[in-house]
C-alpha positions as CSV (number, residue, x, y, z in Angstrom):
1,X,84.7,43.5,130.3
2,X,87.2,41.3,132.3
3,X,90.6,40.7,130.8
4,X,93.2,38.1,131.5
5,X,96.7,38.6,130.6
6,X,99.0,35.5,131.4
7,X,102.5,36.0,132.5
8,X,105.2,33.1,134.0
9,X,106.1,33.0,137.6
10,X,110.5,32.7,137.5
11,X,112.2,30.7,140.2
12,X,113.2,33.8,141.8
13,X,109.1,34.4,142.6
14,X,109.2,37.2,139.9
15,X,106.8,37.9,137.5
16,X,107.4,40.2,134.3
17,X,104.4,43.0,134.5
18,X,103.3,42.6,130.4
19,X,103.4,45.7,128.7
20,X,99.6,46.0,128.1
21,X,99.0,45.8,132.2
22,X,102.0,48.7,132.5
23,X,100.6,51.2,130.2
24,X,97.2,50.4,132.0
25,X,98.5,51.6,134.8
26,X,101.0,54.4,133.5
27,X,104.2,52.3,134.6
28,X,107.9,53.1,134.1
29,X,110.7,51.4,135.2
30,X,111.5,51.5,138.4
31,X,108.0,52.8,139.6
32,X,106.4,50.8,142.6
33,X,103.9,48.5,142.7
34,X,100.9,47.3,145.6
35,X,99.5,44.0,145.9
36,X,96.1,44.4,147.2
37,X,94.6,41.2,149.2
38,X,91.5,40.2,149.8
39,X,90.5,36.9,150.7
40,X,91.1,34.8,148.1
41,X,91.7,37.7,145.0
42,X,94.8,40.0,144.2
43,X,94.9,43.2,142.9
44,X,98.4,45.1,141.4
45,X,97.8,48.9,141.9
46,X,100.6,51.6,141.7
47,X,102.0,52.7,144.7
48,X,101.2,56.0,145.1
49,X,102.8,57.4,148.2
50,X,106.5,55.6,149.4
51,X,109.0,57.3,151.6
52,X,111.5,57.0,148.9
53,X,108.5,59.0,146.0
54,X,108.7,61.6,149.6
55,X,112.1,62.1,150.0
56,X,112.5,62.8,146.3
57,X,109.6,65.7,146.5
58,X,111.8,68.1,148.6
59,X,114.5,70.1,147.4
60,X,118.2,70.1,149.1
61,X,118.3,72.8,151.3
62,X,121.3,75.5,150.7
63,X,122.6,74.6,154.2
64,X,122.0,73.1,157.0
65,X,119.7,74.3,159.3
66,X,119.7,74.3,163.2
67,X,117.0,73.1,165.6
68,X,115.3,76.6,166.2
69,X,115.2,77.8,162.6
70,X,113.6,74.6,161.4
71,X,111.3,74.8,164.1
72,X,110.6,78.4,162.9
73,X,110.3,77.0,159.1
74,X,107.5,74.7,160.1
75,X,105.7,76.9,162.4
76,X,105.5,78.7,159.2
77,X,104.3,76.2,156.9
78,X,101.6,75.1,159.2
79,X,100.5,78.7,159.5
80,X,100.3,79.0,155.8
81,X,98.7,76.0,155.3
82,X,96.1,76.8,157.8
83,X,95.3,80.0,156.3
84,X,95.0,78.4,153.0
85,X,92.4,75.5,154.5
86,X,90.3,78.6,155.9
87,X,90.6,80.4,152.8
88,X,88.9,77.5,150.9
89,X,85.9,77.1,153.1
């Protein structure tokens, strides 16, 4: 079944998201949004991957690190990650 929900376009170009379409689509303040286009239709999706949803998914580091023992660090990952990929085949 297709829905409408109308909403008012400010002066600004901003558009309130009503609350029915944000719990829909598990909104909070603050979260992202996507507008999808194709041709002549739009679709508002979450965003589900931004650099600033990235940079908040890694922990501070305890100190800084230099150029070889972050080199080390992701040699390291990769290997670990390549162990798990074979692991799951």
């Amino acid at each position: 079944m297709k829905k409408e929900v109308l909403t008012t376009l400010t002066q600004r170009g901003q558009v309130t998201v009503p609350a029915a379409v944000r719990r829909l689509l598990h909104l909070k303040p603050r979260d992202k949004v996507v507008f999808q286009i194709a041709d002549d239709q739009v679709r508002l999706v979450p965003a589900r991957f931004t650099l600033e949803t990235a940079y908040q998914s890694i922990p501070p580091l305890p100190h800084p690190l230099d150029d070889e023992e972050m080199a080390r660090l992701a040699k390291e990952e990769k290997a670990e990650r390549t162990v798990r990929a074979l692991r799951t085949r």
